[in-house]
PyMOL Python script that loads the backbone (N, CA, C, O; Angstrom):
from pymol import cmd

cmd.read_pdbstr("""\
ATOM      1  N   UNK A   1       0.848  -1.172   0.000  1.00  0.00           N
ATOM      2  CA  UNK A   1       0.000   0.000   0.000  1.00  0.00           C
ATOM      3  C   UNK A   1       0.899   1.243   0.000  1.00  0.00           C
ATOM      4  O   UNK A   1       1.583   1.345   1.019  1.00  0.00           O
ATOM      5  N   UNK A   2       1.052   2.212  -0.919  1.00  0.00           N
ATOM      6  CA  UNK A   2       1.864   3.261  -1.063  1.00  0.00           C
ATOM      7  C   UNK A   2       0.392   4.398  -0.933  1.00  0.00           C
ATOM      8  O   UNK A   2      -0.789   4.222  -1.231  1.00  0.00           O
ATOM      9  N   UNK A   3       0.865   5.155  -0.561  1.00  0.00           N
ATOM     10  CA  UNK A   3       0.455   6.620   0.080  1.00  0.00           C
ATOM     11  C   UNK A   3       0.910   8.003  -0.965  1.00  0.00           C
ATOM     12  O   UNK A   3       1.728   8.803  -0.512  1.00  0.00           O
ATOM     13  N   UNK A   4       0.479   8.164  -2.008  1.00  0.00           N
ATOM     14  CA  UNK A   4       1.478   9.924  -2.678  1.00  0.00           C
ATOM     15  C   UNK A   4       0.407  10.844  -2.032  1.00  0.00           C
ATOM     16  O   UNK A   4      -0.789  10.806  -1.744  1.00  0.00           O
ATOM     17  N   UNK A   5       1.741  11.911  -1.936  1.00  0.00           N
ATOM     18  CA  UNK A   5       1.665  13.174  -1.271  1.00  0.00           C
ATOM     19  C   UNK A   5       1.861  14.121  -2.418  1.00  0.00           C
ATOM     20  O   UNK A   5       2.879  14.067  -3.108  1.00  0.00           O
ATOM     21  N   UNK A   6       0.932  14.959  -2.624  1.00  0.00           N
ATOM     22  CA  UNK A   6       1.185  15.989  -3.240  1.00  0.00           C
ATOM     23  C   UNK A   6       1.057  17.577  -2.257  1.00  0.00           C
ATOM     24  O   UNK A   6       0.103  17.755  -1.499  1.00  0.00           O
ATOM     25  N   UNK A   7       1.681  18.164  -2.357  1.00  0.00           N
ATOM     26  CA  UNK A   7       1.966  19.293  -1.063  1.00  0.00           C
ATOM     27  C   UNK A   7       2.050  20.368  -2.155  1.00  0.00           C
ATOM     28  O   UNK A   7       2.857  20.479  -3.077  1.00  0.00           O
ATOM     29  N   UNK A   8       0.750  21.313  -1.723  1.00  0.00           N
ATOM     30  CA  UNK A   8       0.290  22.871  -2.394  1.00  0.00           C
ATOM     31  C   UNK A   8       0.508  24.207  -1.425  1.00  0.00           C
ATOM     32  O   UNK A   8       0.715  24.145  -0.213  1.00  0.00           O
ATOM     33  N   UNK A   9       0.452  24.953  -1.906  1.00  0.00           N
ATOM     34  CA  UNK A   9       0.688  25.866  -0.803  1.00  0.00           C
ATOM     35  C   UNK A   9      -0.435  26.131   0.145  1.00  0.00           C
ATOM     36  O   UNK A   9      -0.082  26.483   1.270  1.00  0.00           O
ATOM     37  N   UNK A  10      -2.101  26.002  -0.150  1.00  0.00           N
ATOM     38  CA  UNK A  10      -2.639  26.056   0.601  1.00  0.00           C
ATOM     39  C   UNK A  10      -3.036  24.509   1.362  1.00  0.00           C
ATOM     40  O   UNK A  10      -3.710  24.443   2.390  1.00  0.00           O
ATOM     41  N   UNK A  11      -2.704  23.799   0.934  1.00  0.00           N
ATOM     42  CA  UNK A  11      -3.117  22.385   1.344  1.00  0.00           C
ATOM     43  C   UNK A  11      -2.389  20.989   0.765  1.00  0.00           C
ATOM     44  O   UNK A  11      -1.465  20.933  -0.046  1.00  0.00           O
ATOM     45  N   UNK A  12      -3.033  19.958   1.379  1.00  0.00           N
ATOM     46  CA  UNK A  12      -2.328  18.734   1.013  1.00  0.00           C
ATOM     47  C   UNK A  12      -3.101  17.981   0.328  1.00  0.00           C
ATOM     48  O   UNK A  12      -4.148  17.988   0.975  1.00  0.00           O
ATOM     49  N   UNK A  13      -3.258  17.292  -0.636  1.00  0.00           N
ATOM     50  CA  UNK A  13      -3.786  16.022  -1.050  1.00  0.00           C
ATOM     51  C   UNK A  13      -3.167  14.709  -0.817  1.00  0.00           C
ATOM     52  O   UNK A  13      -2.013  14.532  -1.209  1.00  0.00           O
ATOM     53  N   UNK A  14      -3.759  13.844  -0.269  1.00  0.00           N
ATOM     54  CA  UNK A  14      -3.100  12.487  -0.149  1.00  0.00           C
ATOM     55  C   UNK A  14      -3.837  11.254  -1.232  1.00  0.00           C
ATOM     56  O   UNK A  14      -5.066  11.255  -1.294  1.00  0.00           O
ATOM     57  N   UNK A  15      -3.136  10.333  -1.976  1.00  0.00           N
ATOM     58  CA  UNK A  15      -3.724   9.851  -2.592  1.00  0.00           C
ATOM     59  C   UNK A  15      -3.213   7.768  -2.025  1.00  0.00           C
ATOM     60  O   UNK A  15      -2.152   7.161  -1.881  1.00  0.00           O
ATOM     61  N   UNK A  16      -4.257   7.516  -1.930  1.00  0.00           N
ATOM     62  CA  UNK A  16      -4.057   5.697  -1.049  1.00  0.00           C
ATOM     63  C   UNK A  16      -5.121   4.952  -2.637  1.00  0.00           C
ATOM     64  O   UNK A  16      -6.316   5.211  -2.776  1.00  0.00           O
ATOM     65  N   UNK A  17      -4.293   4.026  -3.661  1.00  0.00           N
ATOM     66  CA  UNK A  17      -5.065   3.687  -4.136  1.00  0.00           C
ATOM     67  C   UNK A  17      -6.135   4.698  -4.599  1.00  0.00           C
ATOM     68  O   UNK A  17      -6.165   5.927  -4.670  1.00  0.00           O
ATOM     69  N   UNK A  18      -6.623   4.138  -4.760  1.00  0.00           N
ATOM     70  CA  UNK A  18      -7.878   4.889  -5.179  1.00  0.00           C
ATOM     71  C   UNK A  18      -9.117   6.156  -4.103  1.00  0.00           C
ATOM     72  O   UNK A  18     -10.163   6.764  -4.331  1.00  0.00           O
ATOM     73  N   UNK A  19      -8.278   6.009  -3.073  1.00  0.00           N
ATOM     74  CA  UNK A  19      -9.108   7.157  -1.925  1.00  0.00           C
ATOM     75  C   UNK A  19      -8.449   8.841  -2.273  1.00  0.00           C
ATOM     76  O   UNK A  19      -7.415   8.947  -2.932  1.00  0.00           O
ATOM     77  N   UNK A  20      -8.826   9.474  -2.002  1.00  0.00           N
ATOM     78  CA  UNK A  20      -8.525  10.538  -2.118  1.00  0.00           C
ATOM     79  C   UNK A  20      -8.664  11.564  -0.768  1.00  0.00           C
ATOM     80  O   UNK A  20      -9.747  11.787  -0.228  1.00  0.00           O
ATOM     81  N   UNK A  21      -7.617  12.036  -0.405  1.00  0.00           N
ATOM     82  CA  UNK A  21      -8.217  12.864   0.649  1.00  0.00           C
ATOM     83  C   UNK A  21      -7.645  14.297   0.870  1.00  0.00           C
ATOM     84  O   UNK A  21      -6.439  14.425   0.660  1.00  0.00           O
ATOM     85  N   UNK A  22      -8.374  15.427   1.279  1.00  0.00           N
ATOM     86  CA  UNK A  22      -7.849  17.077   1.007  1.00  0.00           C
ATOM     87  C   UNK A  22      -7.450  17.212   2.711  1.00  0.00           C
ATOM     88  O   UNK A  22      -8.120  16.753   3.637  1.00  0.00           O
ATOM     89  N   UNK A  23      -6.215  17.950   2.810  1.00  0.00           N
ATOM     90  CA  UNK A  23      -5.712  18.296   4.760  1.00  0.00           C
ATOM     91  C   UNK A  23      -5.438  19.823   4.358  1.00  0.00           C
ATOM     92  O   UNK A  23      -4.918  20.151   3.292  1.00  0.00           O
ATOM     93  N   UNK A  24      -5.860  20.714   5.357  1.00  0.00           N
ATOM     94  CA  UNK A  24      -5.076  21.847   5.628  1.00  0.00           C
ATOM     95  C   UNK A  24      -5.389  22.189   6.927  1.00  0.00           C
ATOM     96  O   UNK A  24      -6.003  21.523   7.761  1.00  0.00           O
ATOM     97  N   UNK A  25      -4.958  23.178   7.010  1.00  0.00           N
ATOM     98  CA  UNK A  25      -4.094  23.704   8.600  1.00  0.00           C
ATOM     99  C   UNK A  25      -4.820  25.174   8.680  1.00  0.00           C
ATOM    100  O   UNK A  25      -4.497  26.160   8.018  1.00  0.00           O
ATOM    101  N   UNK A  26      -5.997  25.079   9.756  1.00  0.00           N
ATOM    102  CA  UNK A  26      -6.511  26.468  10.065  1.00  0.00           C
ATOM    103  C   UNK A  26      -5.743  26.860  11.587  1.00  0.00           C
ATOM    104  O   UNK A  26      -6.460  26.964  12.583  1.00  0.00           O
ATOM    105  N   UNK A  27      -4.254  27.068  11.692  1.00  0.00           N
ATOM    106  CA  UNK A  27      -3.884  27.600  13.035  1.00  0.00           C
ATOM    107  C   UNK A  27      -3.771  26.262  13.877  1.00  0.00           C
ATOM    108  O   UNK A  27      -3.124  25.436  13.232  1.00  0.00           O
ATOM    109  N   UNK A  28      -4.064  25.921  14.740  1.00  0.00           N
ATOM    110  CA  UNK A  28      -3.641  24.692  15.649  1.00  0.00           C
ATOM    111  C   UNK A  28      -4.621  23.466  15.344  1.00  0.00           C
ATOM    112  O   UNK A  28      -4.520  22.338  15.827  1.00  0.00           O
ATOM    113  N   UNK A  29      -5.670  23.952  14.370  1.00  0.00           N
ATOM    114  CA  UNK A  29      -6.909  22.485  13.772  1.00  0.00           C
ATOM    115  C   UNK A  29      -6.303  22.083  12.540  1.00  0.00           C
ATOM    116  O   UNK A  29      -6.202  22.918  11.641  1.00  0.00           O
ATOM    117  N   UNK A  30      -6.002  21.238  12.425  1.00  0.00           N
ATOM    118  CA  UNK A  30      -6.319  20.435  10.871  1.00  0.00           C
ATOM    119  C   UNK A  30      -7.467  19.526   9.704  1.00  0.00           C
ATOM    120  O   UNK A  30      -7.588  18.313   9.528  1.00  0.00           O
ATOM    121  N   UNK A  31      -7.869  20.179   9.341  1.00  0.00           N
ATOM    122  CA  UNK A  31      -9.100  19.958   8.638  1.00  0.00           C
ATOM    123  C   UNK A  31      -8.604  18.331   7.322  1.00  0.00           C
ATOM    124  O   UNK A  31      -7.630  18.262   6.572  1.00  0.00           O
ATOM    125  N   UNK A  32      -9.505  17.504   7.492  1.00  0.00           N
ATOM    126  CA  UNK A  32      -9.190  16.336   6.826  1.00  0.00           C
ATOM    127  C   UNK A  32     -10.253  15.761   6.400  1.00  0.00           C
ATOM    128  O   UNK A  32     -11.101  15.315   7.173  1.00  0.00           O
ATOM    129  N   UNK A  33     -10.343  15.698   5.139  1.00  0.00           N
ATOM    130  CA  UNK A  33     -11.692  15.410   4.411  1.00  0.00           C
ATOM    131  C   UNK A  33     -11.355  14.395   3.000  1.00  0.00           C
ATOM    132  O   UNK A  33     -10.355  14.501   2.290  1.00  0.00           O
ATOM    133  N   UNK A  34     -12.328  13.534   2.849  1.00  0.00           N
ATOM    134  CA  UNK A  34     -12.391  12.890   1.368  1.00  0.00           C
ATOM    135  C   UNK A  34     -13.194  13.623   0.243  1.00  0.00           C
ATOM    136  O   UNK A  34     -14.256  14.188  -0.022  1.00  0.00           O
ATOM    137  N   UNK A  35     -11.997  13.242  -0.233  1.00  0.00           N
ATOM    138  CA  UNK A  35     -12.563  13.694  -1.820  1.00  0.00           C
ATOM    139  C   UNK A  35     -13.002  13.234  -2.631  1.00  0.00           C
ATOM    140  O   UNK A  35     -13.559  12.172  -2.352  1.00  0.00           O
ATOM    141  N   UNK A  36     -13.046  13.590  -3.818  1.00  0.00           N
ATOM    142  CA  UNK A  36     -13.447  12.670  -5.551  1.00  0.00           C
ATOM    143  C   UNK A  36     -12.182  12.772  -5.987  1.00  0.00           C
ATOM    144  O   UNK A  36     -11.496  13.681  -5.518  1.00  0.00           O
ATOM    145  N   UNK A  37     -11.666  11.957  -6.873  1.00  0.00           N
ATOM    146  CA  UNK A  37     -10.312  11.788  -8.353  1.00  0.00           C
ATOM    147  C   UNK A  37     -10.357  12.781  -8.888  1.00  0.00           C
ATOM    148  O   UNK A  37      -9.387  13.486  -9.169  1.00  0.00           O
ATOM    149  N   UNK A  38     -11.926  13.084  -9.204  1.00  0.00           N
ATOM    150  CA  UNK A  38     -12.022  14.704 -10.157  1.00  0.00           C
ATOM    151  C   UNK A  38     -11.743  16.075  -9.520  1.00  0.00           C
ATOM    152  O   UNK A  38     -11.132  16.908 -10.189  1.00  0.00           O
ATOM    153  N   UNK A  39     -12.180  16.392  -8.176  1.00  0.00           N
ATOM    154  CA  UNK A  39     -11.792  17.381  -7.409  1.00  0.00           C
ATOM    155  C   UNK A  39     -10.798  17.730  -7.418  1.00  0.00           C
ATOM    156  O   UNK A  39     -10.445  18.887  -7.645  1.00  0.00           O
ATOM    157  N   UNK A  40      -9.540  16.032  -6.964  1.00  0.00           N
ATOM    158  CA  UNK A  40      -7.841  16.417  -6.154  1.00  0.00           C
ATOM    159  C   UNK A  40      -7.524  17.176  -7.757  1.00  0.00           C
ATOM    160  O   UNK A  40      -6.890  18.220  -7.910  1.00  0.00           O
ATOM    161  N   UNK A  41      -8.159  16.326  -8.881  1.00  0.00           N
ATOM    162  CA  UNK A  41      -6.747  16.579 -10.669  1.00  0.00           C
ATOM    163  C   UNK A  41      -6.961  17.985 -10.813  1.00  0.00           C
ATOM    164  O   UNK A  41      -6.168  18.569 -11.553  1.00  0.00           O
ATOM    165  N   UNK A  42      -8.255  18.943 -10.027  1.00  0.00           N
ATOM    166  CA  UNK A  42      -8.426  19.663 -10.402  1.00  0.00           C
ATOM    167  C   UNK A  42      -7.633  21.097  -8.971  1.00  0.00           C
ATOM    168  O   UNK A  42      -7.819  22.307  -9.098  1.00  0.00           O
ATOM    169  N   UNK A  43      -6.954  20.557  -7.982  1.00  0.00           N
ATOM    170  CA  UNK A  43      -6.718  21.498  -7.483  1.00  0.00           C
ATOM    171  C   UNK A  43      -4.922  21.754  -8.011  1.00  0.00           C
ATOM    172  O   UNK A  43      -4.302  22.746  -7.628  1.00  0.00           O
TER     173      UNK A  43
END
""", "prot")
cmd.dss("prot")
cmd.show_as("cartoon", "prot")
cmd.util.cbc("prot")
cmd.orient("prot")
């Protein structure tokens, strides 16, 4: 199971297989959410 990281300036995408998931950093919270394939190609 490999994990890619793609690292943006406002946020992270992580990609597991086929899951998709969006992280960023509001100050001391980190916000972590799933996505769609079509959303991450598009940030």
């Amino acid at each position: 199971m490999t994990t890619e990281i793609q690292q943006y300036k406002n946020c992270t995408i992580l990609k597991n297989n086929n899951d998709y998931q969006i992280l960023w950093s509001r100050g001391k919270e980190v916000l972590n959410f799933p996505i769609s394939q079509e959303l991450a190609e598009r940030v």
